[in-house]
Kinemage of the C-alpha trace (Angstrom):
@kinemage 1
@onewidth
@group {chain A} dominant
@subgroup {mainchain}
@vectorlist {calphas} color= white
{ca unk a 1} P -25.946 47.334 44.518
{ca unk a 2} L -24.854 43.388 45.016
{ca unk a 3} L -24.511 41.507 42.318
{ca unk a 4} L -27.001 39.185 43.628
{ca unk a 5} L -29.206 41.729 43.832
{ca unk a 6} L -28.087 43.112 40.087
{ca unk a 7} L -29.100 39.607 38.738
{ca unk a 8} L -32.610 39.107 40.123
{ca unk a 9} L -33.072 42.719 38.804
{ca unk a 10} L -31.768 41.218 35.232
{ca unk a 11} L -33.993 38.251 35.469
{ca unk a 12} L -36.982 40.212 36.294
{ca unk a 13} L -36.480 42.503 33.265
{ca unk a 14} L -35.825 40.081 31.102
{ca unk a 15} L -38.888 37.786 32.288
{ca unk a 16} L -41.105 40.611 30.077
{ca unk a 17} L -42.192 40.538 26.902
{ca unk a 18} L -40.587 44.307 26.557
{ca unk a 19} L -37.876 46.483 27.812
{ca unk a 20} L -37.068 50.867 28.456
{ca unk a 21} L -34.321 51.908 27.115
{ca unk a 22} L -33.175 52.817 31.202
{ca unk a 23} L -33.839 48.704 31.122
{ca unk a 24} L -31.828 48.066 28.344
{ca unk a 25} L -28.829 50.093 29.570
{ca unk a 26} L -29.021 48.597 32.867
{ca unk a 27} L -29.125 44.895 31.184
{ca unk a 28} L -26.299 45.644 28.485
{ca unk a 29} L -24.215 47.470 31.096
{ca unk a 30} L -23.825 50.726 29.119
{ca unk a 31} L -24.505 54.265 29.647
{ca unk a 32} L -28.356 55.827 29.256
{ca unk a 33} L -27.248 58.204 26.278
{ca unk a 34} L -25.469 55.443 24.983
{ca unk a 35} L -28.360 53.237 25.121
{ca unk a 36} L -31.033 56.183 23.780
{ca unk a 37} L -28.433 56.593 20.961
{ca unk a 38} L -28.225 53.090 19.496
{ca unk a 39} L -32.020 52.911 19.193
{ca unk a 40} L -32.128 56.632 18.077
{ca unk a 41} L -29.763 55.331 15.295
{ca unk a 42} L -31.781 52.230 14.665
{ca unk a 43} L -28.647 49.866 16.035
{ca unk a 44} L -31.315 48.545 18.379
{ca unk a 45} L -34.752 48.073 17.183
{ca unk a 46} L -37.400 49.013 18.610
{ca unk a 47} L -41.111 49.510 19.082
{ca unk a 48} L -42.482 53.536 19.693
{ca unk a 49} L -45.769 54.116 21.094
{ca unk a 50} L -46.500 57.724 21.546
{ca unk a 51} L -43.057 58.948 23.764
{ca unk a 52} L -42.732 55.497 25.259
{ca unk a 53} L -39.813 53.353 23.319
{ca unk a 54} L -39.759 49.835 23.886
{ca unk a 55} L -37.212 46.936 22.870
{ca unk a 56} L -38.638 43.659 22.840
{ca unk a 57} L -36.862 41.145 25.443
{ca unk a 58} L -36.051 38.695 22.228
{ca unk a 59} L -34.053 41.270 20.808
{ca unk a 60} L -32.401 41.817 24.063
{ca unk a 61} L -31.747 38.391 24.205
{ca unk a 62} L -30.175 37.740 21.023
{ca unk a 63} L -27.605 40.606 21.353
{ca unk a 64} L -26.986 39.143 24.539
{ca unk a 65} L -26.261 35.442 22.804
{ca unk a 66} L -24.580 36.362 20.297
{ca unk a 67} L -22.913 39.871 21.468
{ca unk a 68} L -24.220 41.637 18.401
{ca unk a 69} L -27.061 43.573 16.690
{ca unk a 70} L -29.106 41.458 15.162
{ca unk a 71} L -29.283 42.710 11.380
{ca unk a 72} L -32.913 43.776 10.306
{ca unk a 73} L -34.171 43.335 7.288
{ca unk a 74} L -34.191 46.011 4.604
């Protein structure tokens, strides 16, 4: 894949309100079972409906600002 092509898929996924976990991995640059483990473990939240997980793009965002997991609230 180009990275031209790599970026307009970035931009696309992270013009929507939510994100997979395959989108996340492809976004952060890490493996799937990497990615399905940090939200399994609660490093990333997210949102579960039924099997579907979703991440929403602000969280995305932020880790990608600040390179770290934003810290939830207990």
């Amino acid at each position: 894949m180009s990275n031209l092509h790599h970026a307009d898929q970035i931009g696309q996924i992270l013009g929507k309100p939510t994100v997979t976990v395959e989108e996340l991995h492809l976004v952060l640059g890490i493996g799937l079972r990497q990615a399905y483990e940090a939200v399994n473990r609660g490093d990333i939240p997210s949102i579960r409906l039924g099997k579907r997980i979703l991440i929403s793009t602000r969280v995305l965002q932020d880790i990608l600002a600040t390179g770290s997991i934003p810290v939830q609230a207990a």
